[in-house]
C-alpha positions in Angstrom: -0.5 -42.9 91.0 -1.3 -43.0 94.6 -2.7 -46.3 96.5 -5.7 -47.3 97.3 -7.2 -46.4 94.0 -10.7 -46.7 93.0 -10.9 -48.9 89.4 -14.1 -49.6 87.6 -13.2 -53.4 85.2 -15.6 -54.2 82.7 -14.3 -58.4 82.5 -14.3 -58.4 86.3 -15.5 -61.7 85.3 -13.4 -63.3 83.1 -10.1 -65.2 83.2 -8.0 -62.4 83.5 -10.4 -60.0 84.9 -10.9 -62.0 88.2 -7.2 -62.6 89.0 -6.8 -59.1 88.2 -9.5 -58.0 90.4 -8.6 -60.5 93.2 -5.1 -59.0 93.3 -6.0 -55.7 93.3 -7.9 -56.2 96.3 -5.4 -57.7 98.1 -3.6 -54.7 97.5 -6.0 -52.5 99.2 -7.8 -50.9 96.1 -11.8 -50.6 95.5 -12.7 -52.8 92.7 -15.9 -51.8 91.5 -17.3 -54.2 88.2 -18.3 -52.2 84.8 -22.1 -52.8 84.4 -23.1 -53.7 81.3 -26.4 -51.5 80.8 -26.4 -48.1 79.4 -26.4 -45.6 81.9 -23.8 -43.6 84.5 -20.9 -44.9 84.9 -19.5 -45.1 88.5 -17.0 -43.1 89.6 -13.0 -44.4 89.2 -9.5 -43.4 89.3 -9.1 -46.2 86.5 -11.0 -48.2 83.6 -10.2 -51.4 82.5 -11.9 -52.6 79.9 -10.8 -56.1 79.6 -14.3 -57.5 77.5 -11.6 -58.1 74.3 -15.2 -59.5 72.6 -16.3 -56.1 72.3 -16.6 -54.8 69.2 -16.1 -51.2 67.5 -19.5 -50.4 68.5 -19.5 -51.4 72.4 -16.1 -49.8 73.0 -18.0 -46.7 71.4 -20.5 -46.9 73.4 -18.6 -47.3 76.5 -16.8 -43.7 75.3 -20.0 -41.9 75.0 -20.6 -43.2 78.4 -17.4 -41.8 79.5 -18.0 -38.7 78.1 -21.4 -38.3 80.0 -19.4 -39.1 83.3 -20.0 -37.0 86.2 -16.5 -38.2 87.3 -14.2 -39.2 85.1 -10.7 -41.6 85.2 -7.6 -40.6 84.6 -6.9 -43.5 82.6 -8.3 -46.3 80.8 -6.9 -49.7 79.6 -8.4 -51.2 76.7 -7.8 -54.7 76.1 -7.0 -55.3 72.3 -5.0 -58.3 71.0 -1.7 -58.6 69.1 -4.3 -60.1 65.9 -4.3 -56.3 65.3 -0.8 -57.5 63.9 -2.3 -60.3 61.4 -0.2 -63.5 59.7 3.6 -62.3 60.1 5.9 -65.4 60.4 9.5 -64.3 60.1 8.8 -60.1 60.8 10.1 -58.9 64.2 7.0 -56.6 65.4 6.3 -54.0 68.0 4.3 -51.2 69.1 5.5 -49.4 66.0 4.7 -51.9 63.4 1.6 -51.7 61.0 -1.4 -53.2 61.6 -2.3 -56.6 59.5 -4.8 -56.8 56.5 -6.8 -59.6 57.7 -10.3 -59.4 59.0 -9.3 -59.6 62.9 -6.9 -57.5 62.4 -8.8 -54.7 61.3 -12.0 -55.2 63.9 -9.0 -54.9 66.4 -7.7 -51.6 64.9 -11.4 -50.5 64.4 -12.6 -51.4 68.7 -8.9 -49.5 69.3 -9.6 -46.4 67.4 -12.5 -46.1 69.2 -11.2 -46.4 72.5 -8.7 -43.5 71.6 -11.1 -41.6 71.0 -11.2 -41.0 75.2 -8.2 -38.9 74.5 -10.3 -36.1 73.6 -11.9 -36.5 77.1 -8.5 -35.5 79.1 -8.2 -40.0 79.8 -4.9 -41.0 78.9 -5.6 -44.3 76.7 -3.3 -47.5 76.8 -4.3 -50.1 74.0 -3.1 -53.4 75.5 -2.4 -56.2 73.0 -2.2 -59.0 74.6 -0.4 -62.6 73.1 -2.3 -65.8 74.3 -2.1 -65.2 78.1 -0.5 -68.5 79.8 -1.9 -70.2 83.1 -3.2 -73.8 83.8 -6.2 -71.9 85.4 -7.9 -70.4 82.5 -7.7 -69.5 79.0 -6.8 -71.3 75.5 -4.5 -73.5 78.2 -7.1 -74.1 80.3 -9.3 -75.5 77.5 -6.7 -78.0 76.1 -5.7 -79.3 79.2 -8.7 -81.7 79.7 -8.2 -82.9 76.2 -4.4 -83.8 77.0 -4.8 -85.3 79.6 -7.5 -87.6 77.9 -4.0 -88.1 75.4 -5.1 -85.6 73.1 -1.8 -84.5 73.2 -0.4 -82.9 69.4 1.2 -79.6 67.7 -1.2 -77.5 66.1 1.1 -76.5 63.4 4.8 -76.7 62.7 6.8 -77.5 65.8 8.8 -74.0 64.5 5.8 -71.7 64.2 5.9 -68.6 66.4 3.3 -67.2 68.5 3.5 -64.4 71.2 2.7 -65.2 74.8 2.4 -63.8 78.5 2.5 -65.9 81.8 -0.7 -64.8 83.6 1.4 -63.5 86.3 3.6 -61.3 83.9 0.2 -60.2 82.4 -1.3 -58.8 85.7 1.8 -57.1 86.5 1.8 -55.1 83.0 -1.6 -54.2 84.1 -0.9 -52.9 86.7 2.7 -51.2 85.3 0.4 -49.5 82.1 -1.6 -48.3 85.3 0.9 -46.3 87.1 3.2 -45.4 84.0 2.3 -42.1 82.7 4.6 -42.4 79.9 3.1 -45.5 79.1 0.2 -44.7 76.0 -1.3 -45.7 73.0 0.0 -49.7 71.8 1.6 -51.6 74.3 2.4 -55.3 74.1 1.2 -57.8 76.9 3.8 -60.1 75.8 6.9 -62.0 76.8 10.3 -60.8 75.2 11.3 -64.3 73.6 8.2 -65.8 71.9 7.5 -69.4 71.7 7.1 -72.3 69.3 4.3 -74.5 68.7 6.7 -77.6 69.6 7.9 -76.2 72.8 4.6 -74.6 74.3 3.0 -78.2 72.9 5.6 -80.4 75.1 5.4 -77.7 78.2 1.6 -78.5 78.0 2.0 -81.8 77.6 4.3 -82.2 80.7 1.6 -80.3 82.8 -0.9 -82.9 81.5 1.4 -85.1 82.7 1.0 -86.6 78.9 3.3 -87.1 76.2 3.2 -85.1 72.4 2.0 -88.0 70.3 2.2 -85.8 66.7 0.9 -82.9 64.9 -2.3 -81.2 62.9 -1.9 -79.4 60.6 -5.2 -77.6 60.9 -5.3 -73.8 61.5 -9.3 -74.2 61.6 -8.7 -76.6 64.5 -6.3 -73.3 66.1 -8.5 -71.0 65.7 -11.4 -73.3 67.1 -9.3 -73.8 70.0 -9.0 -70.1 70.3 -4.7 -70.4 70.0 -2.3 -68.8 68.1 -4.0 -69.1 64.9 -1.2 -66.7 63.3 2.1 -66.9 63.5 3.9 -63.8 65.1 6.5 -62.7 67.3 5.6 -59.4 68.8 7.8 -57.8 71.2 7.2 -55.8 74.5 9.7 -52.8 73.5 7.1 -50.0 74.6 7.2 -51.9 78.4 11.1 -52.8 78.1 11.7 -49.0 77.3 9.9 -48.0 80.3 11.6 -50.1 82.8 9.0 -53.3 83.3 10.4 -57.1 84.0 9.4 -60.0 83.5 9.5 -63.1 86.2 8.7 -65.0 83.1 10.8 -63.8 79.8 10.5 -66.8 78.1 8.3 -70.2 78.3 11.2 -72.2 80.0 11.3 -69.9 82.4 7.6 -70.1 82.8 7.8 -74.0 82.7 10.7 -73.8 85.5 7.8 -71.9 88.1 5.1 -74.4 87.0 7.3 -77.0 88.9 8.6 -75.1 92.1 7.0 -73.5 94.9 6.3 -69.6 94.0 8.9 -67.3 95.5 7.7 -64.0 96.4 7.6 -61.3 93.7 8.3 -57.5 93.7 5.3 -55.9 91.6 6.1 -54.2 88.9 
């Protein structure tokens, strides 16, 4: 794709959607936010639908909206969530692994089905499924940080349980890479190659709390409350590895390592 693209982002908002819109500003695109109400939608190169709250019946509605577009994009980026995947501790997943059974899983599969729908409409469709997207700033870690630091500092779960994960950065750049990629369709994985464990991503938050890990709970109510890795998965990238993308962040000691030096200057994806 060329520069200076016009994208439409419904989630402009949100704690992705701003950093995403702030850097593609800075990179000399028009960011124009998604309005909610019913009605015309405005012109684009790209949609990003990054409202992962909506349902089956929003993301339809946001298709039939598509489809009475004067001017439609080229492509459009659904934001899903590896819970399409469901409780797999122990199965190595990716892009061509069955959905899960369980009642997330299938309101994920039933939001993306709809979104593929836009296929019909000549829109190239990328479903990304993010892990639990990583940055003091925002997000599950955002909302446990003020509770560390207040020494509410524990492992939900078994130190050993597996979740999938993506630094924000790493996140943003896949964005942007699922943009550009024309190959790139259908599932891809906003995740980090080398998922972590409760234990470590517990003491890497505790150390940013500036805290110490006092224990664990048990709880998976108190996960999912928390809104964190309430299944235990390890779902791979392999669609974005095929393709050529790289992470500055492959695994959460790496991550760790940039949360405690100045940020060198990146190459985009």
């Amino acid at each position: 794709m060329n520069k200076d693209l016009v994208i439409a982002i419904a989630g402009s908002d949100g704690f992705v959607g701003s950093a995403l819109a702030a850097r593609l500003r800075a990179e000399g695109h028009t960011v124009l936010p998604l309005p909610e109400e019913p009605g015309l939608l405005p012109g684009s190169d790209v949609l990003i639908h990054l409202d992962r709250e909506s349902d089956a019946a929003g993301t339809r509605r946001l298709v039939s909206r598509l489809a009475d577009a004067v001017s439609r994009p080229k492509v459009l980026l659904h934001a899903s969530s590896v819970d399409v995947y469901g409780h797999r501790p122990g199965e190595p997943l990716d892009e061509s692994s069955p959905s899960g059974r369980s009642v997330r899983a299938r309101a994920c599969r039933a939001a993306e089905s709809e979104a593929l729908a836009a296929e019909r409409l000549g829109i190239r469709v990328v479903l990304l499924r993010f892990g639990a997207v990583l940055d003091p700033s925002g997000g599950c870690l955002g909302r446990m940080l003020p509770l560390m630091r207040r020494g509410l500092c524990f492992v939900l779960g078994d130190p050993g349980d597996r979740f999938s994960w993506i630094s924000l950065e790493d996140g943003l750049r896949m964005i942007e890479f699922a943009m550009r990629t024309e190959p790139v369709r259908g599932p891809l994985n906003v995740t980090a190659p080398v998922a972590a464990t409760q234990g470590a991503f517990a003491r890497a938050a505790a150390s940013l709390a500036g805290r110490r890990v006092l224990g664990r709970l048990r709880s998976r109510l108190l996960r999912r409350t928390l809104g964190v890795f309430s299944d235990i998965q390890d779902v791979a990238p392999a669609k974005a590895l095929q393709e050529g993308f790289g992470h500055v962040h492959p695994s959460l000691q790496f991550w760790m390592n940039s949360m405690e030096a100045p940020s060198p200057v990146r190459e985009k994806a």
